[in-house]
C-alpha positions in Angstrom: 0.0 0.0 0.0 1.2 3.8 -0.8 2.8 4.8 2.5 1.1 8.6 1.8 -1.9 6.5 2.1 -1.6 4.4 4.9 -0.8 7.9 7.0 -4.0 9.6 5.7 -5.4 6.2 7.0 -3.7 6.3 10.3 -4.8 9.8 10.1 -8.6 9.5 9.8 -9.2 6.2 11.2 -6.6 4.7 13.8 -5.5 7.8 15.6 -9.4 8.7 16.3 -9.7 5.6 17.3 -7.0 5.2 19.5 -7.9 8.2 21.4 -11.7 8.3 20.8 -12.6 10.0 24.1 -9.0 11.8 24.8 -10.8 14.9 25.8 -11.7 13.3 28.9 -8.5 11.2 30.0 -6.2 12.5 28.2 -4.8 14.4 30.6 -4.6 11.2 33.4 -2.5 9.0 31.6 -0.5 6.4 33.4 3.0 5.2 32.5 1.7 1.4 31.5 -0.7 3.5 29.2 1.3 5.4 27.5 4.2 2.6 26.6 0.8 0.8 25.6 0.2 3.8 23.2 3.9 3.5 21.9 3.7 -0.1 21.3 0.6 0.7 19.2 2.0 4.1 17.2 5.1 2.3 16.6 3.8 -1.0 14.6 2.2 2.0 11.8 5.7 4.3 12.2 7.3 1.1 11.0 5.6 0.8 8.2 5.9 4.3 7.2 9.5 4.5 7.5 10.1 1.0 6.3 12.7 1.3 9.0 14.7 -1.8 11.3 12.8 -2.8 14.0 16.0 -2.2 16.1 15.0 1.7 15.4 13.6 3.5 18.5 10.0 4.6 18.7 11.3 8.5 19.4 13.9 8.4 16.0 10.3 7.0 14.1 8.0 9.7 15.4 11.2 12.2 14.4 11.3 10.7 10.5 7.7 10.7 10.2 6.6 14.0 12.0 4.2 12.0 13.8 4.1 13.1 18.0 3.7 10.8 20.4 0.2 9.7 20.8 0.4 10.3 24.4 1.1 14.3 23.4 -1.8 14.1 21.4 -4.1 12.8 23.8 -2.8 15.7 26.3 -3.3 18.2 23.6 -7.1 17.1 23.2 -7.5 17.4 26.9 -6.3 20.8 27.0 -8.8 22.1 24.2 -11.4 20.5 25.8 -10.9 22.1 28.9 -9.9 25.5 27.3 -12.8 25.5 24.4 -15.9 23.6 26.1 -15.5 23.3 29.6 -14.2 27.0 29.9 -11.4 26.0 33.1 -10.5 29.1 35.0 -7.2 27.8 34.6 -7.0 28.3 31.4 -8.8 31.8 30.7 -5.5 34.1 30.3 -6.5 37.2 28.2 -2.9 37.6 25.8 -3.9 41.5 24.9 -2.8 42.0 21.9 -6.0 45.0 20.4 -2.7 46.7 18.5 -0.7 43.3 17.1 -0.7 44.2 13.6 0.2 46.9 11.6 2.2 47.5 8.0 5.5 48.7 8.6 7.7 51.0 6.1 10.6 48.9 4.5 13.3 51.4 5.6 12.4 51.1 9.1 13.5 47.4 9.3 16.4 46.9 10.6 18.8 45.1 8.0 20.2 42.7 9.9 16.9 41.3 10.9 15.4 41.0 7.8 17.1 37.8 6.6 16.6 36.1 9.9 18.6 32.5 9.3 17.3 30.7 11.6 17.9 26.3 11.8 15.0 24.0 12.0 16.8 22.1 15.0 19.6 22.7 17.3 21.2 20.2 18.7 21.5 19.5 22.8 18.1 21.3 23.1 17.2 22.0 26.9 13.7 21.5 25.7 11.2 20.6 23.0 8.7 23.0 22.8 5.2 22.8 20.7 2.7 25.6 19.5 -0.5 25.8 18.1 -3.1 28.1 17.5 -7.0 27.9 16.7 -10.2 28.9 16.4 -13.6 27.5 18.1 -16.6 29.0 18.3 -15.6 32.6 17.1 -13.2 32.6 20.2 -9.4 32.7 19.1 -6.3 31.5 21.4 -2.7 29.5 21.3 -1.1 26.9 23.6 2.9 26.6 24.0 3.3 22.6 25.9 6.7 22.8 27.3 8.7 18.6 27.2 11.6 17.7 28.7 12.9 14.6 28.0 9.6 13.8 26.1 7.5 15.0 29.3 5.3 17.6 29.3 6.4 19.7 32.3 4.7 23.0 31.8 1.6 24.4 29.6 0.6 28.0 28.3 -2.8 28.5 27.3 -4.3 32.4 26.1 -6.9 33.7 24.8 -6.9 36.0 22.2 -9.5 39.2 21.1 -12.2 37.8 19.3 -11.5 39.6 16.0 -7.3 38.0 15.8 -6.5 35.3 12.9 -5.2 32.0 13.3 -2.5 33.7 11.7 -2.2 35.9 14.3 -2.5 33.2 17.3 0.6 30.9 16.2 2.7 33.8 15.6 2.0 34.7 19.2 2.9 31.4 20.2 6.0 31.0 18.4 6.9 34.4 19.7 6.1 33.5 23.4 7.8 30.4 23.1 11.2 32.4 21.8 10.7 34.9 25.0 10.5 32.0 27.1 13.5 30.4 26.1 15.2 34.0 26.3 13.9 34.3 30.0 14.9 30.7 31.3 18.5 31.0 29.4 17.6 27.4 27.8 18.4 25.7 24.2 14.9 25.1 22.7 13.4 23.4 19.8 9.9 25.4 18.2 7.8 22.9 16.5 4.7 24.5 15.0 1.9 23.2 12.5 2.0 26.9 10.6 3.7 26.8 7.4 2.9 30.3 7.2 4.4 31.7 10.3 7.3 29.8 9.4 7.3 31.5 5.9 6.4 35.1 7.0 8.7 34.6 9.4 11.9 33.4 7.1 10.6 36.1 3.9 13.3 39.2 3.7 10.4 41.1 2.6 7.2 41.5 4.9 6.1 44.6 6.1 4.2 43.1 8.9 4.7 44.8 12.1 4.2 41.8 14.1 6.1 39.6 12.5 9.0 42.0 12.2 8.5 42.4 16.0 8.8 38.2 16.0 11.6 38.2 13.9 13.6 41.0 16.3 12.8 39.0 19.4 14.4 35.5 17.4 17.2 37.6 16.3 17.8 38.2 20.1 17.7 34.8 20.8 20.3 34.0 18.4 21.2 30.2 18.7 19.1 29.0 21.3 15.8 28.5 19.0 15.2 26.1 16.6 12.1 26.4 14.8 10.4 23.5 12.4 7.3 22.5 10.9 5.0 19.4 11.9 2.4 18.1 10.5 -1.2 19.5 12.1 -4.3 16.9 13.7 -7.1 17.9 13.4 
């Protein structure tokens, strides 16, 4: 079978499957459980990768862009709780009413507007995961913090109501660069926005936010490393 097809499969059908119901315990997972989740991911990574069974579960999930399904599960919990249930511990307001403005060409610094920045540096202090959304005409991002493939710490805002998607996983990505900054830590950005990443790497936007993103990963120099992953949805 085409291995682009088997992922839209694992996709669509397995993955739901797996964690049909991760809104509710996915944020009570037990150790047995999640190398039970492993031992399940890592029998579809294989076939993906068409790599040696001797190959670890965290190298597969690396070559395929597939995250654990344990983080996954987590992540499902944490909309839940942000989206329907409305948690108090989750209602930050990130104000942002002026994020966006254009920006005259001159007025960019030049040596920020190349920024070259790697996809992953090595001996990372952290791997760090971003995301923004939009439910229910109510916009917000989540930074989840791992160490040593544990999720030690998790960031949830909301946004204003009238801010992009756009908007909410540049925020992310730019809290995420400000965190590293603050703790003095190597971290690794992983983000589902091909467009951040893009606006972001372009010479030529006039964006002010983005611009004011760029500045504060200019700042950070070589302790972020920022790639793509593939979105679930």
């Amino acid at each position: 079978m085409n291995k682009n097809l088997l992922k839209i499969w694992y996709y669509t059908v397995i993955e739901k499957v797996l964690l049909y119901g991760a809104s509710v315990w996915g944020g009570a997972l037990t150790k047995n459980q999640i190398d039970r989740l492993h031992s399940i991911q890592r029998i579809f990574l294989l076939k993906f990768t068409r790599a040696f069974r001797t190959s670890s579960t965290n190298v597969l999930n690396v070559l395929t862009g597939i995250p654990p399904l344990h983080i996954v599960a987590k992540a499902e919990f944490i909309k839940f709780r942000i989206w329907v249930n409305r948690s108090n511990e989750y209602n930050t307001i990130f104000d942002i009413n002026i994020l966006d403005k254009y920006v005259p060409f001159k007025n960019i610094p030049s040596r920020q507007k190349l920024i070259n920045l790697d996809s992953k540096i090595s001996n990372a202090d952290y791997e760090i995961y971003t995301d923004g959304s939009r439910i229910e005409n109510e916009t917000g991002f989540s930074v989840c913090i791992l160490k040593d493939e544990i999720n030690i710490q998790n960031y949830l805002f909301k946004l204003n109501t009238y801010n992009s998607v756009f908007q909410a996983e540049l925020a992310a990505i730019e809290f995420a660069v400000n965190w590293a900054v603050k703790e003095k830590v190597k971290v690794n950005i992983h983000t589902d926005s091909l467009s951040s990443i893009s606006a972001i790497n372009s010479a030529n936007t006039r964006s002010e936010f983005v611009n004011k993103v760029k500045s504060n990963i200019f700042k950070a120099k070589k302790m972020v490393g920022l790639s793509w992953v593939k979105a679930h949805v």
